[in-house]
C-alpha positions in Angstrom: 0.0 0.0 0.0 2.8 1.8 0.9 4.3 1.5 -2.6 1.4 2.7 -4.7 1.1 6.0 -3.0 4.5 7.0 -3.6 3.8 5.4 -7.4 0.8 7.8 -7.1 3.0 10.9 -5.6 5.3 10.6 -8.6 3.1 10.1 -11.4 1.8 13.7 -9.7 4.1 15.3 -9.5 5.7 14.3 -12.8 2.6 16.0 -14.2 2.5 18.7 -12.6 6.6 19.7 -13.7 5.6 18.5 -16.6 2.4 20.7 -17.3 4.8 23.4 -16.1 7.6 22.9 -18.6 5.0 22.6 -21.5 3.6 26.1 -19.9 7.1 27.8 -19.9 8.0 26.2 -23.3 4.9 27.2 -24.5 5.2 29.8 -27.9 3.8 33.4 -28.0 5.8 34.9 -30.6 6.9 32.7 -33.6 9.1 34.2 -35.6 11.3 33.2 -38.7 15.0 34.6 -39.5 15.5 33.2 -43.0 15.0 29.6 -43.0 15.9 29.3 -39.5 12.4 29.6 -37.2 12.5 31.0 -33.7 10.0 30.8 -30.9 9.6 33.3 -27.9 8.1 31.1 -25.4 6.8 32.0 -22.1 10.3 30.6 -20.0 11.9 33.9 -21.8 9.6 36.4 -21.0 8.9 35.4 -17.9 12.8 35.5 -17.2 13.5 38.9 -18.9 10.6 40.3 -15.9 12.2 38.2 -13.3 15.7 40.0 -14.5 14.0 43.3 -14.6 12.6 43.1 -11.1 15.8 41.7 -9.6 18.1 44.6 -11.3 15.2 47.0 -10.1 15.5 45.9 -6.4 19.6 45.6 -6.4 19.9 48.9 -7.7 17.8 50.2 -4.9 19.7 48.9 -2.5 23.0 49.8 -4.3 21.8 53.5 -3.9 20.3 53.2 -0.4 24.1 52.1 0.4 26.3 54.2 -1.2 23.8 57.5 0.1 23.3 56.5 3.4 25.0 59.2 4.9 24.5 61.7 1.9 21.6 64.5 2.7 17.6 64.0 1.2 19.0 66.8 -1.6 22.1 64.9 -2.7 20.1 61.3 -2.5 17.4 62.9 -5.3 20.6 63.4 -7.2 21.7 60.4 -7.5 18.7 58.9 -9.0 19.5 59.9 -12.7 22.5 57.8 -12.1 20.7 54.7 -11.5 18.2 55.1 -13.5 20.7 55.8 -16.6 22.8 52.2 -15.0 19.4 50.2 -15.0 18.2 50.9 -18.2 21.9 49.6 -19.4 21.5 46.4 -17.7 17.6 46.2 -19.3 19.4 46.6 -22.6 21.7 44.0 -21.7 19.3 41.8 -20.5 17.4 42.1 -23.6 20.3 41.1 -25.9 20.6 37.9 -23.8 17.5 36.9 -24.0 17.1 37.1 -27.5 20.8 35.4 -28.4 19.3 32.8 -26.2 15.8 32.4 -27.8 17.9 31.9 -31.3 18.1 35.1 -32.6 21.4 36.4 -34.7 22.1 39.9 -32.4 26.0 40.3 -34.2 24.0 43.4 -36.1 22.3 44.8 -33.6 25.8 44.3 -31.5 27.9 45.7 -34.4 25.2 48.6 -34.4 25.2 49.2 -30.7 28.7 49.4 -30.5 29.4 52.1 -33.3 26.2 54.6 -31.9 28.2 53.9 -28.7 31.7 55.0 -29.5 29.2 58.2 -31.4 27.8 59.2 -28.1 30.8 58.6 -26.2 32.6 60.9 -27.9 29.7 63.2 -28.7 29.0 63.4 -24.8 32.4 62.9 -23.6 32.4 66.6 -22.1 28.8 65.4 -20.3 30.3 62.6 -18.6 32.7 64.1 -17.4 30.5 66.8 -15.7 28.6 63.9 -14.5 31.3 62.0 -12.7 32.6 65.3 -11.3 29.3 66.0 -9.6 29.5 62.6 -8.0 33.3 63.2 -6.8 31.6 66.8 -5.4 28.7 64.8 -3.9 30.3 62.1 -2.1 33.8 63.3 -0.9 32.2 67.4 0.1 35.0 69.2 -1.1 32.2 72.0 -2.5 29.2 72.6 -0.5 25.9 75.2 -0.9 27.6 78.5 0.8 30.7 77.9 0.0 32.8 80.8 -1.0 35.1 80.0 -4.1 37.3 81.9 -7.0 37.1 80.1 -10.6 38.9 82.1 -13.2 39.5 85.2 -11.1 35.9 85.8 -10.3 34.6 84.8 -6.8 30.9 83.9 -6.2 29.1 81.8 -3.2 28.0 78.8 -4.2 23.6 78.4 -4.7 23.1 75.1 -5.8 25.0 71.7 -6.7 23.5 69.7 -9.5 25.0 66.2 -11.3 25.9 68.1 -14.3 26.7 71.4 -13.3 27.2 74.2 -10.4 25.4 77.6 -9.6 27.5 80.4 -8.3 26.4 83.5 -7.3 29.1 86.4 -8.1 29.7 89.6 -6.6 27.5 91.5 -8.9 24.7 89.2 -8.6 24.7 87.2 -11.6 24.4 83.4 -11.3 27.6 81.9 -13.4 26.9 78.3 -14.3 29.9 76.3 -13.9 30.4 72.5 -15.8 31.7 69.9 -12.9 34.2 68.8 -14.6 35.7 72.3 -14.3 36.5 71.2 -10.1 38.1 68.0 -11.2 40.6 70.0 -13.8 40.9 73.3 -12.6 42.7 75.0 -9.9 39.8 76.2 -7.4 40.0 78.4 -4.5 37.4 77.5 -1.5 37.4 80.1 1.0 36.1 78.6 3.2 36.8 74.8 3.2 38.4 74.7 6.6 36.3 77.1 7.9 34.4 80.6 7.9 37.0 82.9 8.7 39.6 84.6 6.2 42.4 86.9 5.9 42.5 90.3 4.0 44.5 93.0 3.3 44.5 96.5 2.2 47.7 98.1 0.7 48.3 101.9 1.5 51.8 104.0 0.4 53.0 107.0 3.1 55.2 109.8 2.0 59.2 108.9 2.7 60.0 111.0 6.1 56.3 110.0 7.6 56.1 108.5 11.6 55.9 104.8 11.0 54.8 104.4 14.4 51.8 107.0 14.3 50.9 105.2 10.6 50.6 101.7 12.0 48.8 103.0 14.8 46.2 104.8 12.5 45.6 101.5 10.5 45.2 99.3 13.4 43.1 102.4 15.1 40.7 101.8 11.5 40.6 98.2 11.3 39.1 98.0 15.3 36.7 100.5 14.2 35.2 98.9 11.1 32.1 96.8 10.9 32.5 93.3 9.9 36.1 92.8 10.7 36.5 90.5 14.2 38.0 91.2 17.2 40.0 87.6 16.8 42.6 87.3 15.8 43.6 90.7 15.9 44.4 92.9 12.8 48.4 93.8 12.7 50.4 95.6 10.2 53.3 94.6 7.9 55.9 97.0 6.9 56.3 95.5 3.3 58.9 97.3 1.2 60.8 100.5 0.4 59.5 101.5 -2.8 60.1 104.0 -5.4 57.4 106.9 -4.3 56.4 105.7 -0.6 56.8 103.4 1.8 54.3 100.5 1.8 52.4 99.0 4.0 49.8 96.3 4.2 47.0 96.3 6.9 45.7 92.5 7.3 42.6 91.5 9.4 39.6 88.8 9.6 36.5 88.6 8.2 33.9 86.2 8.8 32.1 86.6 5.2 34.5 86.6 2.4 31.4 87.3 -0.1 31.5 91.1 1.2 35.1 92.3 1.7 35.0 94.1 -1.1 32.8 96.7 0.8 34.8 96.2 3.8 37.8 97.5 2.0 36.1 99.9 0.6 34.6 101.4 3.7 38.3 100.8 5.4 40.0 102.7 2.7 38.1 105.9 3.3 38.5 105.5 7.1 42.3 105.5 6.4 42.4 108.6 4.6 40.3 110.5 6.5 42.5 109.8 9.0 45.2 110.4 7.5 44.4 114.0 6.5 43.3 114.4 10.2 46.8 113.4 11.2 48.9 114.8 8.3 50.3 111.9 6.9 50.5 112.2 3.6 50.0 109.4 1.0 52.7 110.2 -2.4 51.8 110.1 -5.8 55.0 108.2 -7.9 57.3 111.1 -9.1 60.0 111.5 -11.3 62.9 114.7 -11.4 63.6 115.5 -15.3 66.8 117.3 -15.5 67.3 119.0 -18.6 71.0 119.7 -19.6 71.9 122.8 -22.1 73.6 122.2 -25.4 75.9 124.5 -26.1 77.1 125.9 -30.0 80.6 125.2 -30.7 81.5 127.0 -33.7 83.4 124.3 -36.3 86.9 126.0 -36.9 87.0 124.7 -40.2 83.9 126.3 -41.5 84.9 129.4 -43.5 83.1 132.7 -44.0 
């Protein structure tokens, strides 16, 4: 008894995997490539949605673990990024289902492969933009606020996309800058390390002039302006004996690097108002022109 329900079990179940091989072998789409005829069945397309679902789902997780510790604004970024990855692995999926249902793909792989040395080239400048956004992204070497100076011009930065950056110069124009431009270029980030930075103005005193009373005066200016800290302290350099003057460079702190501009400017007319209050003169370069006379010298060998 024993015996025939096993039998049974197996003649079951032999039906049943075999009902579901006929199923998965089943045809949907016959085709026919020259005299050779090829059959889609149901095993394939059932496969190429299993391979879509499982790419879909790894790729999730691929993102949610390399942005873990990225903020919600630089996570949305990254989406383009997979999105552009899983439709390549779609595409390769694809191919190998079709190779493997019987159909010749050397064509459309000879095709494929010349539009995608095209668009490599063609975009070669875009991907390059791209993978410098995700160097920007991950390691934080440029952040929203930052203060930087690209090609002489200095601007705070407004916005950090996957492509490109949005600065905000001086004169309140937005400059658009590629990402590639932070991987290639030299950059300056005022304040990577931290808020504060160091500035300077340059002034020129007459020759004769009481260095003591003019470094006095500057530091007397740089404690009374707005926006420069308390510390570290301002101090003053005594930086060269030149031609008209001597110079002299006042340096202090700021805590926004965006607006020295109009802290120098505002310092500058301090120091000469100052200046005229105290009589110290600042020189214009001059130069002495000494004229020497000819004189006539008759030739002796001229004759009247």
């Amino acid at each position: 008894m024993q015996g025939k329900v096993e039998q049974v079990k197996e003649v079951i179940e032999e039906n049943v995997w075999g009902t579901i091989l006929d199923f998965l072998n089943l045809t949907i789409i016959p085709l026919r490539s020259g005299e050779k005829e090829i059959n889609i069945t149901v095993g394939q397309i059932l496969l190429v949605i299993a391979a879509f679902v499982i790419t879909s789902i790894a790729l999730r997780l691929l993102r949610s673990f390399f942005t873990r510790k990225l903020q919600e604004n630089d996570k949305i970024k990254f989406i383009s990024v997979f999105k552009f990855i899983k439709y390549i692995v779609y595409l390769i999926v694809i191919i190998v289902t079709l190779s493997s249902a019987g159909i010749d793909i050397t064509i459309l792989l000879t095709a494929s492969a010349a539009l995608f040395v095209g668009l490599g080239l063609a975009l070669q400048e875009l991907f390059q933009d791209v993978i410098g956004g995700l160097f920007i992204i991950v390691d934080k070497s440029l952040l929203v606020g930052d203060v930087i100076e690209i090609e002489g011009r200095v601007g705070r930065v407004i916005d950090i996309k996957l492509r490109t950056t949005r600065v905000l110069t001086r004169d309140d124009k937005v400059m658009i800058i590629p990402n590639h431009k932070f991987i290639s270029d030299v950059i300056y980030n005022y304040t990577q390390n931290h808020k504060t930075t160091r500035e300077f103005v340059k002034v020129g005193v007459a020759y004769g002039s009481d260095t003591d009373k003019v470094k006095k005066i500057l530091l007397e200016c740089a404690r009374e302006q707005t926006g420069i800290i308390k510390k570290p302290e301002p101090f003053v350099l005594f930086d060269d004996f030149a031609d008209s003057a001597l110079a002299f460079s006042l340096h202090f702190f700021v805590t926004d690097s965006f607006v020295d501009p109009k802290i120098k400017s505002q310092l500058r007319f301090n120091i000469d108002k100052k200046f005229r209050l105290n009589n110290v003169s600042i020189p214009f370069p001059q130069r002495d022109v000494h004229i020497i006379a000819q004189k006539n010298f008759e030739d002796p060998s001229a004759t009247s």
